[in-house]
N, C-alpha and C positions, 0 to 999 in steps of 0.2 A: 305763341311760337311762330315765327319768321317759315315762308314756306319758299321752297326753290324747285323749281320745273329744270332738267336734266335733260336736253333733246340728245340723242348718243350716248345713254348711262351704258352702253352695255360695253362699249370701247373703249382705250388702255385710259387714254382723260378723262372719260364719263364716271369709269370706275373710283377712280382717285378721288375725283371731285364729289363725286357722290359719299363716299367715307369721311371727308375732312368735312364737309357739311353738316353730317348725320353726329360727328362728334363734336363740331359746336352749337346742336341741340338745334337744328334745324328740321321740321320734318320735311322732306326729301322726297319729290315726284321723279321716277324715272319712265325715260320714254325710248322706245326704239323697236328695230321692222322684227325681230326677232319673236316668236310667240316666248318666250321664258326671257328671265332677267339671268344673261349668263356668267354674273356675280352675285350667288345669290346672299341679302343681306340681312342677316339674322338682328333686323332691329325693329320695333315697332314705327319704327319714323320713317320708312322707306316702304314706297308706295310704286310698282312697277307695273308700265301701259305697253302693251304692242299696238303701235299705232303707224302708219305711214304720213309722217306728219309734210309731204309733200303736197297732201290731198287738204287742200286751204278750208272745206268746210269740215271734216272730222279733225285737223289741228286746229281752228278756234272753237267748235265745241269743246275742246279737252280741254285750255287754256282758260275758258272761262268759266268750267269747271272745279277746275282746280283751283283759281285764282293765285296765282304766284305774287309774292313779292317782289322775287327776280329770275329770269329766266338764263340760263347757259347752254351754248350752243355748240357743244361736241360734236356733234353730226357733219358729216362733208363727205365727199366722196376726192378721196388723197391719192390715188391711183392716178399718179402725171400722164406715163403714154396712154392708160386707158380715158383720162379725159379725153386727151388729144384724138382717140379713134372712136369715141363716141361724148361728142358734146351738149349731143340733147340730155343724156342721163348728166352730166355734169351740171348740165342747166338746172333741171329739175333739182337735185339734191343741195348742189352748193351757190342756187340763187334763189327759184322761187321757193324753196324748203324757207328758209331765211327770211325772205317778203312774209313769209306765212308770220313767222315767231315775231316779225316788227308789229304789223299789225294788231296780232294781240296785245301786243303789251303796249302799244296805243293806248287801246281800248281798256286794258288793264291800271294802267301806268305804273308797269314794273321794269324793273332795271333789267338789260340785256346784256350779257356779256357773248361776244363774241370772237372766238378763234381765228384768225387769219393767219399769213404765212409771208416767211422771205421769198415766196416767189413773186410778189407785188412788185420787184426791184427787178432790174433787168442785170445786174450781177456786172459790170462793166468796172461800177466804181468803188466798192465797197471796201468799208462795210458802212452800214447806214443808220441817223438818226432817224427819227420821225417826220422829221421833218424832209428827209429830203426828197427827191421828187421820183414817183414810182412810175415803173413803165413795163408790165408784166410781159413775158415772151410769149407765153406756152397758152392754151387754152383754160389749164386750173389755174394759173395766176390770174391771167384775165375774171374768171369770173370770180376769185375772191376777193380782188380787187372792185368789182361791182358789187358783190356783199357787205365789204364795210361802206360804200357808198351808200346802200338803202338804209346801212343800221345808221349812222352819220347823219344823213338829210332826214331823216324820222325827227320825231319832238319827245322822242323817249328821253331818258339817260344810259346813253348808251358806251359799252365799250367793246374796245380792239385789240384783243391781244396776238401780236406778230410770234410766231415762232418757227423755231427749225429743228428737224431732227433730232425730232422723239421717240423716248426710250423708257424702258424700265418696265417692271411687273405687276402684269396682272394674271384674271382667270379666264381661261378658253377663247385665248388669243392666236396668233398666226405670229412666229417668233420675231422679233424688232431684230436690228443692226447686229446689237453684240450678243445674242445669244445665237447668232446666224455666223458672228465671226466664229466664237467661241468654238460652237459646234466643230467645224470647218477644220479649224486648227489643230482642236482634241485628234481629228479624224484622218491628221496629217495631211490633209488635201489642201492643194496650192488656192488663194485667194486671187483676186485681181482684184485691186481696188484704184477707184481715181484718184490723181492728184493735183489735180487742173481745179476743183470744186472748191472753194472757201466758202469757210461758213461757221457758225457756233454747234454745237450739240446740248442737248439738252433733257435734263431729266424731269421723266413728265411728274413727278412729287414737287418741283419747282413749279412749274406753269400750273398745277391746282392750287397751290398754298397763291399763286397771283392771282387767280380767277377767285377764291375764296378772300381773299386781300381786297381786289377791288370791288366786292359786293357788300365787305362790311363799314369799307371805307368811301362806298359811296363814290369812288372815283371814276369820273369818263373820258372818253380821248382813246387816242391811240396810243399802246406803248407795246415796247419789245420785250417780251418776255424769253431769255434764252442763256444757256450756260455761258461763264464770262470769258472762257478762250473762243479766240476765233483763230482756225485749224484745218489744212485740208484732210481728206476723206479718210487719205494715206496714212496719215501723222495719227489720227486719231483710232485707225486698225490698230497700230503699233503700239499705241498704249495701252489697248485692252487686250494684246499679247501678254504686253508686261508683268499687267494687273495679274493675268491669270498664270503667269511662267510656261507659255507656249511660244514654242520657235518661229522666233519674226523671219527668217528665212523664207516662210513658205506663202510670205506675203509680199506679192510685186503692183509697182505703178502703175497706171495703164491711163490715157487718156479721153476723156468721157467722148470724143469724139468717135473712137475704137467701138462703143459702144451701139453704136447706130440704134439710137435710144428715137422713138415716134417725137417728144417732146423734148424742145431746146432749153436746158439747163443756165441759171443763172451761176456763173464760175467765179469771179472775185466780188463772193458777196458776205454775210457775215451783220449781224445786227446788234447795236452798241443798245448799251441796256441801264444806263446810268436812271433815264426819265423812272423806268420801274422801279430798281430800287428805291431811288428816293420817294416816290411817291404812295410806293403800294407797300412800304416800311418790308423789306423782301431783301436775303441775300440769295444772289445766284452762285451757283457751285461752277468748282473750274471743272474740266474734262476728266479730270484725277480725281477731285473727289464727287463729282457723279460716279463714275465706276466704284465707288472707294462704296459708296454707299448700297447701289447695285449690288455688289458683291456681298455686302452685308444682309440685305432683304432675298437674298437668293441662301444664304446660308440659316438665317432665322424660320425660311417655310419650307425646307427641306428638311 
């Protein structure tokens, strides 16, 4: 039986990825700072570590412990202005956290899969292939953009999967996007949302089925994993009004600028997603039917 090391099992990807694993008969290491595993998984094949896997000699003792097949790397710290107001923690978490996991699997020679983001693109031109040329703004694009740099120049097989705002359920989380609109709207209270921001949305049962896609199919490189509309912030409030028959009225535009946000936003950006599907044999869902489904998994654990 194929073994998978999980850095981040305990967050809304870790989770997901950790289930679609454990059900194609994988036994399944999770790891993360947490003392408990806070999904807990009623299955023989799921094995949960509290580890600070920053700390380079207690993550490869555990790595060469375990010995993985393939490793995934859930773990980041996704807090934009708080990178931006503290970038040694961002260092530590979302670059040498990362050196850590390459070098094991060096040493291991197991496959990596690794999370990046559309903030690698500086948002001017978009929306983007793979190919085209990245220029992070903010301080967390910057250093995830030096992340898939270390995983890239390694001699692993390594991969990258670019995504954008992520959604959907899990357990004993801090509420995502649409259950923060939802809320909001139920509560009749006015939203501001921007409309300046382009980009995809995405549901994170998609980006696990790819991260589980490219570890059986063996595939490395960079691709985009992300829902197939590209949509501002706005557009895509208004849909999960829709979805749920709550008054778009109490939802206004506002300009991310309005915001006096610590970290500078990439605004006309959005990531084309053709190379994934075809490669990682993967359909992406439109905005409508991410909610369509959302809605569906919020109705079946209720």
């Amino acid at each position: 039986m194929k073994k998978v090391f999980i850095a981040g099992c305990n967050g809304l990807l870790g989770q997901k990825v950790a289930d679609l694993f454990a059900e194609d008969r994988f036994m399944v290491y999770g790891a993360d700072i947490h003392p408990e595993n806070l999904a807990p998984m009623n299955s023989e094949q799921f094995t949960y570590f509290q580890i600070d896997l920053t700390d380079k000699k207690s993550s490869r003792q555990l790595l060469e412990k375990v010995a993985p097949h393939c490793i995934v790397n859930a773990a980041a710290m996704t807090n934009v202005d708080g990178c931006e107001r503290d970038p040694q923690s961002c260092q530590r978490i979302n670059i040498d956290l990362v050196s850590n996991l390459v070098q094991s699997a060096e040493k291991l020679d197991a496959h990596l899969v690794h999370i990046s983001t559309d903030y690698v693109f500086d948002g001017m031109n978009g929306p983007y292939t793979e190919e085209d040329t990245v220029n992070p703004l903010s301080v967390y694009g910057k250093s995830k953009l030096e992340s898939e740099a270390i995983v890239l120049n390694s001699i692993i097989l390594g991969t990258i999967l670019r995504t954008v705002v992520l959604f959907g359920h899990g357990e004993n989380l801090k509420k995502d996007f649409v259950a923060w609109v939802v809320g909001e709207l139920k509560n009749q209270n006015q939203v501001r949302i921007v409309d300046d921001q382009i980009g995809n949305v995405t549901l994170v049962d998609d980006l696990a089925n790819a991260v589980v896609q490219a570890v059986k199919l063996r595939q490395g490189g960079v691709y985009h994993v992300a829902g197939k509309d590209i949509l501002d912030r706005y557009r895509f409030t208004q849909k999960i009004a829709a979805a749920y028959n709550l008054d778009p009225s109490l939802i206004s535009p506002i300009k991310t600028k309005e915001l006096n946000q610590d970290a500078p936003r990439p605004l006309d950006g959005g990531l084309i997603v053709d190379k994934a599907e075809r490669d990682l044999k993967i359909r992406l869902r439109t905005a409508e039917e991410a909610i369509e489904e959302y809605q569906r998994q919020e109705s079946s654990n209720s």
